[in-house]
C-alpha positions in Angstrom: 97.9 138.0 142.2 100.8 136.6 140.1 103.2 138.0 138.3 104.5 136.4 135.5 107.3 137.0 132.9 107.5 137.0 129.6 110.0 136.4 127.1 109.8 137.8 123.1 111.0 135.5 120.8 111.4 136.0 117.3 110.2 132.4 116.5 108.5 130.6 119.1 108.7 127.1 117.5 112.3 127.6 117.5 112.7 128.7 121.5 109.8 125.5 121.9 112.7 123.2 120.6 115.7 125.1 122.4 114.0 124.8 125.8 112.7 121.7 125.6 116.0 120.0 124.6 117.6 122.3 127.6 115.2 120.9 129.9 114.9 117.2 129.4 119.5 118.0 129.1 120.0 117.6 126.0 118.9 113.9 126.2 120.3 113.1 121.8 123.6 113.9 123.2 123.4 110.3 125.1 122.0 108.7 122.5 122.7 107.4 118.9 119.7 109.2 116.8 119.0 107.9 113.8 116.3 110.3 111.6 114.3 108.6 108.2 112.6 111.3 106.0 110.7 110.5 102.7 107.7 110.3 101.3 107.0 106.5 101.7 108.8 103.7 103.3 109.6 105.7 106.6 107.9 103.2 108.8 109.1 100.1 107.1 112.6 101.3 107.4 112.4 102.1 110.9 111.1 99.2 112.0 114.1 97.2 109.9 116.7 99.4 111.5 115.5 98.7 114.8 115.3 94.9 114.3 119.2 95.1 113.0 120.4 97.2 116.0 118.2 94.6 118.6 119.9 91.4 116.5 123.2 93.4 117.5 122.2 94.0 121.1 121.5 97.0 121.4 118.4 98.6 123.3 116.7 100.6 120.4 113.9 103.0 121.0 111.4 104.1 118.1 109.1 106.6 117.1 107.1 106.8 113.8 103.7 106.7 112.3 102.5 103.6 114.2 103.5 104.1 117.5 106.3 104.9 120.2 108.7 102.3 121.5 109.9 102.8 124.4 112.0 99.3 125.6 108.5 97.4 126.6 106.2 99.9 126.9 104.3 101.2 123.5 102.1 104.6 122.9 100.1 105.4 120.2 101.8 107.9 117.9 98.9 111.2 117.4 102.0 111.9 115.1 104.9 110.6 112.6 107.1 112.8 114.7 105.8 114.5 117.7 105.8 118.2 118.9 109.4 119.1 120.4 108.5 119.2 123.7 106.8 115.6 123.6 110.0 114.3 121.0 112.5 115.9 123.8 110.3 113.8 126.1 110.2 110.9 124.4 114.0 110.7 124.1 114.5 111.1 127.9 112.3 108.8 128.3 114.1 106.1 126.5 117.6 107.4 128.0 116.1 106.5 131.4 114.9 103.5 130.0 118.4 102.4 128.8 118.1 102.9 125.4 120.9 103.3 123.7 119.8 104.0 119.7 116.5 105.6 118.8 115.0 105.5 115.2 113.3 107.7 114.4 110.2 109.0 111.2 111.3 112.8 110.6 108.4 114.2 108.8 108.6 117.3 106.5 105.9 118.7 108.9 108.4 118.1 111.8 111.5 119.7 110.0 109.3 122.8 108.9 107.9 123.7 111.5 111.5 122.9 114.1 110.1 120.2 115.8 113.2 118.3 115.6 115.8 121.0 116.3 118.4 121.3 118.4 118.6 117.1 118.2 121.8 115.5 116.8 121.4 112.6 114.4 124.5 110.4 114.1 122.8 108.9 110.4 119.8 110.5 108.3 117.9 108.2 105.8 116.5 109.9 102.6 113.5 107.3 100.9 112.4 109.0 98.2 110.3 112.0 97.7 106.8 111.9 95.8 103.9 114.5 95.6 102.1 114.6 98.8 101.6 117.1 101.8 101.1 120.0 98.9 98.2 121.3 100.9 100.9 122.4 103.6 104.2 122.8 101.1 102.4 124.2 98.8 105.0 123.4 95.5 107.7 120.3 95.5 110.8 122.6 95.7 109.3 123.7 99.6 108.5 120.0 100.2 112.1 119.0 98.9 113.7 122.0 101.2 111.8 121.0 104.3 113.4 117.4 103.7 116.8 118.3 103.2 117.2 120.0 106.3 117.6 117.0 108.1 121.0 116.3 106.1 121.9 119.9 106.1 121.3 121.6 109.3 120.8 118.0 111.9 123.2 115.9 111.2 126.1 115.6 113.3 129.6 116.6 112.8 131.1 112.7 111.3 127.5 111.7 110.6 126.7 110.2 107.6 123.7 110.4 104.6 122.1 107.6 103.4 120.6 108.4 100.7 118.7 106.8 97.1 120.3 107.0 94.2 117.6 106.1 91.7 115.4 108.4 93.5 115.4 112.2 91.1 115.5 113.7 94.4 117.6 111.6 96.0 120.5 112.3 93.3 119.7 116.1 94.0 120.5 115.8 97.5 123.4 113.6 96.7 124.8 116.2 94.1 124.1 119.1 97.4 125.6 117.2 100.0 128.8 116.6 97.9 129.1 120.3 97.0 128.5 121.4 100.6 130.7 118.6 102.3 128.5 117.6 105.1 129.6 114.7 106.7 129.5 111.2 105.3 127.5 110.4 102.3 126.5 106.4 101.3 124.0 106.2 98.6 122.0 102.8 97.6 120.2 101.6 95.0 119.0 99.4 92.3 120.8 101.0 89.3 124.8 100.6 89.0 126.5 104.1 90.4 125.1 103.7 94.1 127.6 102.5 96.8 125.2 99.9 98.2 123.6 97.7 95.2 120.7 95.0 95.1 121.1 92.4 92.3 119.8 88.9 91.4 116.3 90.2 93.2 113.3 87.7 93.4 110.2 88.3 94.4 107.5 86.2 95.7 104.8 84.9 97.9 106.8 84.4 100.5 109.1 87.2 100.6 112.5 88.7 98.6 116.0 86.8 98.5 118.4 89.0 96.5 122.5 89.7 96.8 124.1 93.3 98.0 127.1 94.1 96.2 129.0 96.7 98.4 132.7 97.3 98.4 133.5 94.6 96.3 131.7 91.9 98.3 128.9 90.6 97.9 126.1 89.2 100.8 122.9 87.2 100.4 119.7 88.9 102.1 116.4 87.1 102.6 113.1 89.0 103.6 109.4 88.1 104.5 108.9 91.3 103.0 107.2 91.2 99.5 107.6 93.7 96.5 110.3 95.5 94.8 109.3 99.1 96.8 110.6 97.0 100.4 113.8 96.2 98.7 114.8 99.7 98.7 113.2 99.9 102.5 115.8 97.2 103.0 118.5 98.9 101.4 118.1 101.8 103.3 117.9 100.2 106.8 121.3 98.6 105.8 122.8 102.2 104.6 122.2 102.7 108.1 123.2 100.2 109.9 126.6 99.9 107.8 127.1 103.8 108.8 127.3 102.5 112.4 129.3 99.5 111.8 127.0 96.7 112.2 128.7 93.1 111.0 127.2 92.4 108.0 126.4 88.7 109.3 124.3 91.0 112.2 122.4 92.9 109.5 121.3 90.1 107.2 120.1 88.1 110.6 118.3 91.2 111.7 116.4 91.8 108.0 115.5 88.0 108.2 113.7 88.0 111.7 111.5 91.1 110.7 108.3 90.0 109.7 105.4 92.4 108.2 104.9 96.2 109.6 101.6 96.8 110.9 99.4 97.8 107.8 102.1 97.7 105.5 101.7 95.0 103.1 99.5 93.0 105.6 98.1 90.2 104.7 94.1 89.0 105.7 94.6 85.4 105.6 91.5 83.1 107.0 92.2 80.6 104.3 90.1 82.1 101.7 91.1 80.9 97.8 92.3 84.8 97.2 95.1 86.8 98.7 93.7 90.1 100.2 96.3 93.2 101.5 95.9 95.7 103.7 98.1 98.7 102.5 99.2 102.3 104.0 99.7 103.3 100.6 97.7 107.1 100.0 100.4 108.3 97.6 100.1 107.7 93.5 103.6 106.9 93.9 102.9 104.2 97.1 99.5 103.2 95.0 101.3 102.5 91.7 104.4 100.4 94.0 101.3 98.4 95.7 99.4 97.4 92.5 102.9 96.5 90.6 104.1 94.4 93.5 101.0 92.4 93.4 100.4 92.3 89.3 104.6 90.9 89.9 102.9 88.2 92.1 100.1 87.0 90.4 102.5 86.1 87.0 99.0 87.4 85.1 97.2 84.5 86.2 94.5 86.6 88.5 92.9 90.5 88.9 93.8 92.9 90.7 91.2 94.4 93.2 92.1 97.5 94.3 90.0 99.6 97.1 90.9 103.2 97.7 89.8 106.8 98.7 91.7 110.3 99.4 91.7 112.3 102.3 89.2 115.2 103.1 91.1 118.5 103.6 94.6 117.4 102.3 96.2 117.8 98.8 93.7 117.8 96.4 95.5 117.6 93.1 96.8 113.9 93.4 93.2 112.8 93.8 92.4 112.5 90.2 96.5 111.1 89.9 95.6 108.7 92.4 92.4 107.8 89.9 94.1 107.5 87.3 97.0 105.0 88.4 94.6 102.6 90.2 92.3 102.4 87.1 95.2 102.0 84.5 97.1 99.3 86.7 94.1 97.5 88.4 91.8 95.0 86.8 88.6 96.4 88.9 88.5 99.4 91.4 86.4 100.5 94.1 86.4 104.3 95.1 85.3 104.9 98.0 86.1 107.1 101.2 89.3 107.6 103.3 89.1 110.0 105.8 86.8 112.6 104.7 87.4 114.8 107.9 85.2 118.0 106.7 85.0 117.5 103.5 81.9 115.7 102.2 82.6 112.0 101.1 80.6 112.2 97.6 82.1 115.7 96.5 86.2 114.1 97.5 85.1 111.2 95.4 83.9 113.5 92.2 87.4 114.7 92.3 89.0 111.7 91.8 86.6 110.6 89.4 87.7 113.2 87.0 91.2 111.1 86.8 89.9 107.7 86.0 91.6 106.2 82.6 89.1 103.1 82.4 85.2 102.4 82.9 86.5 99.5 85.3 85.2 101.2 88.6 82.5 101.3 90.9 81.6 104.0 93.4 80.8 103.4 96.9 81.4 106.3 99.3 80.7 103.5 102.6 84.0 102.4 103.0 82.9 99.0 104.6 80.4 98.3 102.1 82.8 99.2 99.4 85.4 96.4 101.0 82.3 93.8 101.5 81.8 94.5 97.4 85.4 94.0 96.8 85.5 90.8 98.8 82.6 89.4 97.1 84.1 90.0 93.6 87.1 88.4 94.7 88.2 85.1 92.4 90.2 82.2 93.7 94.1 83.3 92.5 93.1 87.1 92.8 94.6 90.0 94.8 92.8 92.2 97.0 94.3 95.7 97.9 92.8 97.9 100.5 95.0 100.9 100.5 95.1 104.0 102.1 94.5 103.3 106.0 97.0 100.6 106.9 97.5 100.4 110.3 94.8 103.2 111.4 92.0 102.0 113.6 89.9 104.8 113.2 88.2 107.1 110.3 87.6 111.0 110.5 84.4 111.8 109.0 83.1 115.6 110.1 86.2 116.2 112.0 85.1 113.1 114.1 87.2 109.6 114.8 85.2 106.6 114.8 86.7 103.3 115.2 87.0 101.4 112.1 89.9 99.1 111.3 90.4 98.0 107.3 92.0 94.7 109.0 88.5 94.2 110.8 86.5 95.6 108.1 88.1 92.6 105.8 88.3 90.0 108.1 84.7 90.7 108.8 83.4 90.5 105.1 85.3 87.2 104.9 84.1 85.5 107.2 80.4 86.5 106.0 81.4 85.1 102.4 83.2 82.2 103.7 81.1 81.4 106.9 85.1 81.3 109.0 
């Protein structure tokens, strides 16, 4: 027989985190960790950072919603941010690798539950912070105190916030930080008062051109990326990278190069007369930025077609929020399912129902159907939105993943309208 021994700990997440960062030797003490929370805009602003840091020549490593970058080698990410044994992992990994940056989604989830202690980040991002993740935070203050512990508690001694001023919570955690004194503080914004300023913004088909104004000089950025909401992406991946000391002739070359995150703002594009999107966006906040980014680009010459759903055992109070935003700022909506996980489709879709400002909506709890519909009511000069999903390549219906890929979905229905 064996004997084995046991240890009492007080909190066992918290001992998870000490002994995993003990056994993989401390692996953020050899790299420069850079942590994004926020409600939306994580990913985009990950992937920025790290196509700044590469344009600079440095060996970046990532992990976020998407996936896990590792130099050449990719995984698929089961989380935003990963369990702390697998994060201490992954961050060995990449010091074997060569890395010598990581940038990294911190989730509230991560930060609550101490996935992420015991790691030293040199700069931590603050996006924004909108209603989600209620079903685990239960109230906004909890959600906003799992998020600021990243600033408070992680950041390094000499490391610096990045943080948005026009955000309400953002100027919160500005007004803390100040108080308390921890490290560095650069804020950004569109609004006058933030260190880091966007003016002269334009917005169009084929991406954003606006100048910075920062210290008293001012630099032009261009962007493939489209809408106002990846300005402030933009601004933050900058925060960042002017924390570390990147040229500024390095950052604007970096912002330039990166094209279109996965499922973020993706377009479908088999030369059909309408422009059709393939959105993350399952937040009213992310919804309403979506819809107003495209109403910016059609200059009220077409509709907006927007396809959407909520997710089955999750936060259920934005799903009449959610209603109400897509009917008010879309011209014709389609509700239909998300991920239902155990929930049942029809009874998820009631809910939302209830929100719903306009009798501009149709029901359709198959998600592909509801897309094929969509598609077909599509106009030459309109703009399909298919939000929610993005980038996932699966739905969860009965606690079950079965493939199925918006992109494809889209692509599919397309090419059956438009024989492609």
């Amino acid at each position: 027989s064996y004997q084995l021994t046991a240890i009492k700990v007080s909190d066992s997440r918290e001992a998870l985190a000490y002994l995993s960062n003990n056994f993989y030797e401390k692996p953020s003490d050899k790299l420069t960790v850079i942590g994004i929370t926020g409600t939306n805009g994580k990913t985009t602003a990950t992937y920025l950072i790290k196509a700044i840091l590469e344009a600079w020549g440095k060996d970046a490593g990532l992990i976020g919603t998407i996936d896990y970058l590792v130099k050449d080698r990719h995984y698929d990410a089961p989380h935003t941010t990963p369990e702390a044994l697998e994060f201490q992992s992954v961050l060995n990994e990449m010091v074997s690798a060569g890395c010598t940056h990581v940038v990294t989604e911190v989730s509230s989830h991560a930060l609550a539950q101490k996935r992420v202690d015991y790691t030293g980040f040199s700069v931590a991002v603050f996006t924004n912070l909108t209603r989600d993740h209620l079903d685990f935070h239960i109230t906004m203050e909890d959600y906003f105190r799992a998020k600021e512990k990243l600033f408070k508690e992680l950041l390094l001694k000499g490391g610096t916030s990045v943080i948005n001023f026009d955000d309400i919570y953002g100027r919160r955690l500005i007004s803390e930080l100040r108080n308390s004194k921890v490290g560095n503080l650069l804020t950004y914004g569109i609004e006058s008062g933030a260190d880091i300023v966007a003016v002269n913004i334009k917005n169009s088909f084929d991406g954003l051109m606006f100048d910075i104004n920062f210290n008293g000089s001012t630099y032009k950025v261009q962007s493939p990326l489209i809408g106002i909401y990846n300005v402030y992406n933009i601004l933050s991946a900058i925060g960042a990278a002017v924390s570390l000391n990147v040229p500024w002739d390095t950052i604007i070359s970096g912002i330039k190069k990166m094209g279109s995150v996965k499922g973020r703002f993706q377009k479908v594009d088999l030369g059909q007369n309408f422009l059709c999107i393939v959105d993350y966006a399952h937040t009213e906040d992310a919804l309403e930025r979506l819809i107003c980014a495209a109403r910016e680009l059609t200059k009220g010459q077409g509709k907006i077609i927007t396809v959407f759903g909520c997710g089955g055992n999750r936060d259920k109070g934005k799903r009449p929020r959610m209603a109400a935003i897509a009917t008010k700022l879309s011209d014709y909506v389609l509700i239909t399912s998300d991920n239902p996980r155990s929930e049942e489709p029809m009874e998820i879709i009631k809910e939302i129902e209830k929100g719903a400002l306009r009798m501009n909506y149709t029901i359709e709890p198959d998600r592909e159907k509801a897309i094929q519909k969509a598609v077909e009511t599509a106009e030459e000069g309109d703009i399909l939105l298919i939000a929610g999903k993005g980038h996932e390549d699966y739905q969860e219906v009965k606690d079950a993943r079965h493939k199925f890929s918006d992109m494809e979905m889209a692509e599919k229905a397309i090419r059956g309208l438009w024989r492609f």
